[in-house]
C-alpha positions as CSV (number, residue, x, y, z in Angstrom):
1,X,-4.9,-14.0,-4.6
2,X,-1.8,-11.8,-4.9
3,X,-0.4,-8.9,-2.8
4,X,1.3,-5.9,-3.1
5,X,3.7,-5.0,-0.3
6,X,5.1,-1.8,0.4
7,X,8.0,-0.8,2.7
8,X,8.0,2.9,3.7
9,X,9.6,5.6,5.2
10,X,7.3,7.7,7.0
11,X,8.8,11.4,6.8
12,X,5.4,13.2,8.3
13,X,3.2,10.8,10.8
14,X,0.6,13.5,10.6
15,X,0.4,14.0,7.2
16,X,1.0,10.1,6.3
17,X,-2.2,9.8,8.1
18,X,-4.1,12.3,6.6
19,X,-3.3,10.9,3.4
20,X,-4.1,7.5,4.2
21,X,-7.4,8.5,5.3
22,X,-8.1,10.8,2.5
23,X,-6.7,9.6,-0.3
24,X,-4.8,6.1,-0.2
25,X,-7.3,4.3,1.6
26,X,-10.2,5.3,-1.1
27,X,-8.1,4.8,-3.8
28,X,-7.3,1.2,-3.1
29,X,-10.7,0.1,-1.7
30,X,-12.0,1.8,-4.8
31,X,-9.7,-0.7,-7.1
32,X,-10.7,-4.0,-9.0
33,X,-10.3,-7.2,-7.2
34,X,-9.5,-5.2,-3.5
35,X,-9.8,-8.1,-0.9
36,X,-8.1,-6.5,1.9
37,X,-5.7,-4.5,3.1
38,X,-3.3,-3.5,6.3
39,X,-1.0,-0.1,6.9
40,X,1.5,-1.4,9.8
41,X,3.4,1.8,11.5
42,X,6.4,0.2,12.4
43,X,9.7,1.1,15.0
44,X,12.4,3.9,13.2
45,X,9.7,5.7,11.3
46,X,9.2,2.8,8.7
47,X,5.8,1.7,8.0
48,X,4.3,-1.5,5.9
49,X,1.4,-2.1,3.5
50,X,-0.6,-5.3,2.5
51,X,-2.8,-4.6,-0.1
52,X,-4.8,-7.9,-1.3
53,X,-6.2,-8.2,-4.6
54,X,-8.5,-11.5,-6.5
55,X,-5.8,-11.5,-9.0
56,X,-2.3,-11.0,-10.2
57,X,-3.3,-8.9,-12.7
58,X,-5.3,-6.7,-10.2
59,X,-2.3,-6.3,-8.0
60,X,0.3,-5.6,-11.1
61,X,-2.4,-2.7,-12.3
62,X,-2.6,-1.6,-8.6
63,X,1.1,-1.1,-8.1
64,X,1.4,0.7,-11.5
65,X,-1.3,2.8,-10.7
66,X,0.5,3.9,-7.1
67,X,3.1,5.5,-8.4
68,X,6.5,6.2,-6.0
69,X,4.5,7.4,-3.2
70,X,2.9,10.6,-2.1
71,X,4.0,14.0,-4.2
72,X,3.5,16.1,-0.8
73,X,6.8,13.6,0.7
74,X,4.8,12.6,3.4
75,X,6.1,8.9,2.7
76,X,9.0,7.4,0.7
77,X,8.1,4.8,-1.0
78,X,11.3,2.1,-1.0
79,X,10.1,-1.1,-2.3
80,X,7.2,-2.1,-3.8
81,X,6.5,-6.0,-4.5
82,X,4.0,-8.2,-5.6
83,X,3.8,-11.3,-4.8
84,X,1.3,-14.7,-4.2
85,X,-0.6,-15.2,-1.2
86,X,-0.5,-18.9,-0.7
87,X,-2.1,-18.8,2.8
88,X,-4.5,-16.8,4.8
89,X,-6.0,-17.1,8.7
């Protein structure tokens, strides 16, 4: 399995979640080899994302596919990283 991790700013709470709900969330689900995946909100308006795919193909095509973030702003997209999951719980 491979991840994709994203660190965020999150500019708009509101309309981070809105688009989480309505649009990232489906879109990743939606993606070959989706596993799992986890948005974190975290302290100082930064946020974290753990998107798990079957593959390292299916994570590279995911984070190609994402793009820099959100065109309405809501989120800045800083860095995005894939990497192997060699353990899970």
């Amino acid at each position: 399995m491979h991840a994709v991790v994203m660190d965020v700013t999150i500019n708009d709470p509101d309309a981070a979640v809105r688009g989480l709900d309505e649009q990232f969330v489906p879109l990743v689900s939606g993606s070959p080899g989706f596993v799992a995946a986890y948005w974190i909100a975290r302290s100082g308006g930064k946020g974290l994302s753990v998107l798990v795919f079957d593959s390292q193909a299916s994570a590279e095509a995911f984070r190609a596919q994402a793009g820099d973030g959100p065109p309405d702003g809501s989120v800045t997209l800083e860095v995005a990283e894939v990497g192997e999951v060699l353990r899970s719980a």
